[in-house]
Backbone as CSV, one residue per row, in Angstrom:
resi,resn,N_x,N_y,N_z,CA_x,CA_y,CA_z,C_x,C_y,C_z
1,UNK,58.002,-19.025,181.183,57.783,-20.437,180.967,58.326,-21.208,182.172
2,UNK,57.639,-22.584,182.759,58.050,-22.898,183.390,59.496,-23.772,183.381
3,UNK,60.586,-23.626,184.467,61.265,-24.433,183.918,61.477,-26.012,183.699
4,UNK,60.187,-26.449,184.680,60.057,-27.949,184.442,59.263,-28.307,183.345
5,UNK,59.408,-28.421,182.084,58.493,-28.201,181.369,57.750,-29.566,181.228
6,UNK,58.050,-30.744,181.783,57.568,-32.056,181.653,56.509,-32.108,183.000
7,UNK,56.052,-31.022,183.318,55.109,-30.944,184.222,53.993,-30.566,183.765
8,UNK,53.952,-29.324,182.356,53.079,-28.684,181.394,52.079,-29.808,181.737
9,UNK,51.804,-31.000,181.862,50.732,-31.617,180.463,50.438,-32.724,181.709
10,UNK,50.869,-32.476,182.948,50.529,-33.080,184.041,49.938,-34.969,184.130
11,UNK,50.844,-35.177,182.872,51.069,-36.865,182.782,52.343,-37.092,182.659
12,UNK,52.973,-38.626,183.178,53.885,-39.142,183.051,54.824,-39.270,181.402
13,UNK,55.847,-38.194,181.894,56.384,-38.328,180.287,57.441,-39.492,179.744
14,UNK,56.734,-40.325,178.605,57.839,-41.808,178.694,59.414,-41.005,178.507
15,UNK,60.385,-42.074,178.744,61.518,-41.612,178.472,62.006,-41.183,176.680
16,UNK,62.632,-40.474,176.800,62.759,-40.180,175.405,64.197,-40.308,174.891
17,UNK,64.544,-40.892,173.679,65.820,-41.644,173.530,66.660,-40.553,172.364
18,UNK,67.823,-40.381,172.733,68.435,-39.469,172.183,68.048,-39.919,170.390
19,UNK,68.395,-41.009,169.935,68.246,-41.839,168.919,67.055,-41.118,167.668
20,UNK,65.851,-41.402,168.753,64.825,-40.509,167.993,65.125,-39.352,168.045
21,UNK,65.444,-38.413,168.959,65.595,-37.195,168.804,66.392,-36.431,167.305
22,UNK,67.141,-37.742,167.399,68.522,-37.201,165.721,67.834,-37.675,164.775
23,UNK,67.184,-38.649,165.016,66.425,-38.925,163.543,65.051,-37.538,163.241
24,UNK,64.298,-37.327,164.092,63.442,-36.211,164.059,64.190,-34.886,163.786
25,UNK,65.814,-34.965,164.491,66.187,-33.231,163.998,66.426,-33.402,162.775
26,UNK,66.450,-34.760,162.371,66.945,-34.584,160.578,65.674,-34.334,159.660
27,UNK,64.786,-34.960,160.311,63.763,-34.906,159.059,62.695,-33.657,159.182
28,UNK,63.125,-32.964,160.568,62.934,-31.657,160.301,64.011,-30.633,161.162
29,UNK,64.321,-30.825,159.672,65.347,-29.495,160.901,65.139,-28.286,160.647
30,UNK,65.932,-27.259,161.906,65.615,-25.967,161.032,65.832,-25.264,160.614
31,UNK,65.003,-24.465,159.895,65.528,-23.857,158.455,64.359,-22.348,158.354
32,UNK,65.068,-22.146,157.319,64.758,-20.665,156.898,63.531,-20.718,156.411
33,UNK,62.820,-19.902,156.117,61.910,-19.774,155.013,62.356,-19.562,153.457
34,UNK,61.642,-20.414,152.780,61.924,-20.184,151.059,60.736,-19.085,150.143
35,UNK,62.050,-18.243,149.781,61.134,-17.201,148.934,60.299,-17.908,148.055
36,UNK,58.703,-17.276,148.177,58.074,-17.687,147.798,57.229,-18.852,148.545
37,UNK,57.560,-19.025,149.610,57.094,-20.432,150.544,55.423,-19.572,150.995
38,UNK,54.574,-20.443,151.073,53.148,-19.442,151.568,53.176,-19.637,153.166
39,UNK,52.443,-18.675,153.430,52.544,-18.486,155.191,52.262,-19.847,155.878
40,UNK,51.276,-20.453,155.178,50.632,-21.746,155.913,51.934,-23.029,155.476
41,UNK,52.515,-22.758,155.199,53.355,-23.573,154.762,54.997,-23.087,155.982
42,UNK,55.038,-22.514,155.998,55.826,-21.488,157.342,55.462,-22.017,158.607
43,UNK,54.086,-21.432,158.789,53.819,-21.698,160.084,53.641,-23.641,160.041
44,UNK,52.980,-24.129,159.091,53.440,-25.716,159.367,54.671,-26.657,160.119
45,UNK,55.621,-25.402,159.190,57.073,-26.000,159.550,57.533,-25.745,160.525
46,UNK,57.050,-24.748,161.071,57.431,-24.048,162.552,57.053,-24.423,163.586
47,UNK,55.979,-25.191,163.549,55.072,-25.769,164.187,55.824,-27.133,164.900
48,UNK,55.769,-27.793,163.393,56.734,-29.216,163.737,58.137,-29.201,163.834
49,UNK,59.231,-28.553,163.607,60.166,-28.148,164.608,59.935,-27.445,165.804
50,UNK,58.520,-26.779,166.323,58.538,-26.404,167.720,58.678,-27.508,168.725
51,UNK,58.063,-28.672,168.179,57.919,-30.032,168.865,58.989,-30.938,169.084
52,UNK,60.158,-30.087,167.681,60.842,-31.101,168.168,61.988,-30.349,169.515
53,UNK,61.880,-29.324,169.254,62.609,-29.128,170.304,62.091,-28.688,171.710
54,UNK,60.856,-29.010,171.814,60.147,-29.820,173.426,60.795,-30.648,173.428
55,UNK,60.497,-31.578,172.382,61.318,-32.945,172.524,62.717,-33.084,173.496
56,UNK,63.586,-32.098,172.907,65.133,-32.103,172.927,65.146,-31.413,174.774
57,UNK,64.185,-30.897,174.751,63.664,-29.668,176.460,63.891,-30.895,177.369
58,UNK,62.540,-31.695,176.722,61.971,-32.800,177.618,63.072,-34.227,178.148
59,UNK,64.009,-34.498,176.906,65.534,-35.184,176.925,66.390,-34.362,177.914
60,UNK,66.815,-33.368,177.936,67.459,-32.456,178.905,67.207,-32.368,180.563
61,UNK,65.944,-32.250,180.470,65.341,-32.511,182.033,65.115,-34.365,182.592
62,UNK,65.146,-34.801,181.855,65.593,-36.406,181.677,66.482,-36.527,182.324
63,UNK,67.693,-36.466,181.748,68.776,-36.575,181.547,68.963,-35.707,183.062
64,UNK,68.615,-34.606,183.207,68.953,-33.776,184.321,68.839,-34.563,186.117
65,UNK,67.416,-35.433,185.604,67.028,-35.680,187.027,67.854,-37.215,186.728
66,UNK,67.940,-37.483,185.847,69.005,-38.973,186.163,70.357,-38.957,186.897
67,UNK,70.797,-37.754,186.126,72.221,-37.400,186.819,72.151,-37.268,188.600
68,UNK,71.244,-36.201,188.916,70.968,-35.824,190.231,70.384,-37.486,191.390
69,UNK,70.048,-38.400,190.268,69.445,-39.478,191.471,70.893,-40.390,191.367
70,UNK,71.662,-40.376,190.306,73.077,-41.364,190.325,74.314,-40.908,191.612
């Protein structure tokens, strides 16, 4: 994977605010699977916590090149 990952998608990525980030790890955070949970219901959830932690990738490299221009 690359390590700039805010390059993937070769548009300008807005800034992203820690703020949302905690509100999104709450309302999905992650978690196990529940016996009995159906696959499509798995991979749903997996899905939308994969995003959020682009999210958290994409805050990191943020944050990375701010430091380096201060």
């Amino acid at each position: 994977m690359n390590n700039d990952i805010s390059k993937e998608a070769n548009t300008p990525v807005p800034i992203i605010k820690l703020e949302m980030l905690g509100y999104l790890d709450k309302v999905f955070p992650e978690k196990c699977a529940i016996l009995g949970e159906t696959q499509d219901s798995i991979f749903y959830s997996a899905g939308q916590r994969s995003v959020v932690r682009y999210l958290f990738r994409l805050y990191e490299e943020q944050q990375e090149a701010q430091w380096k221009r201060e």
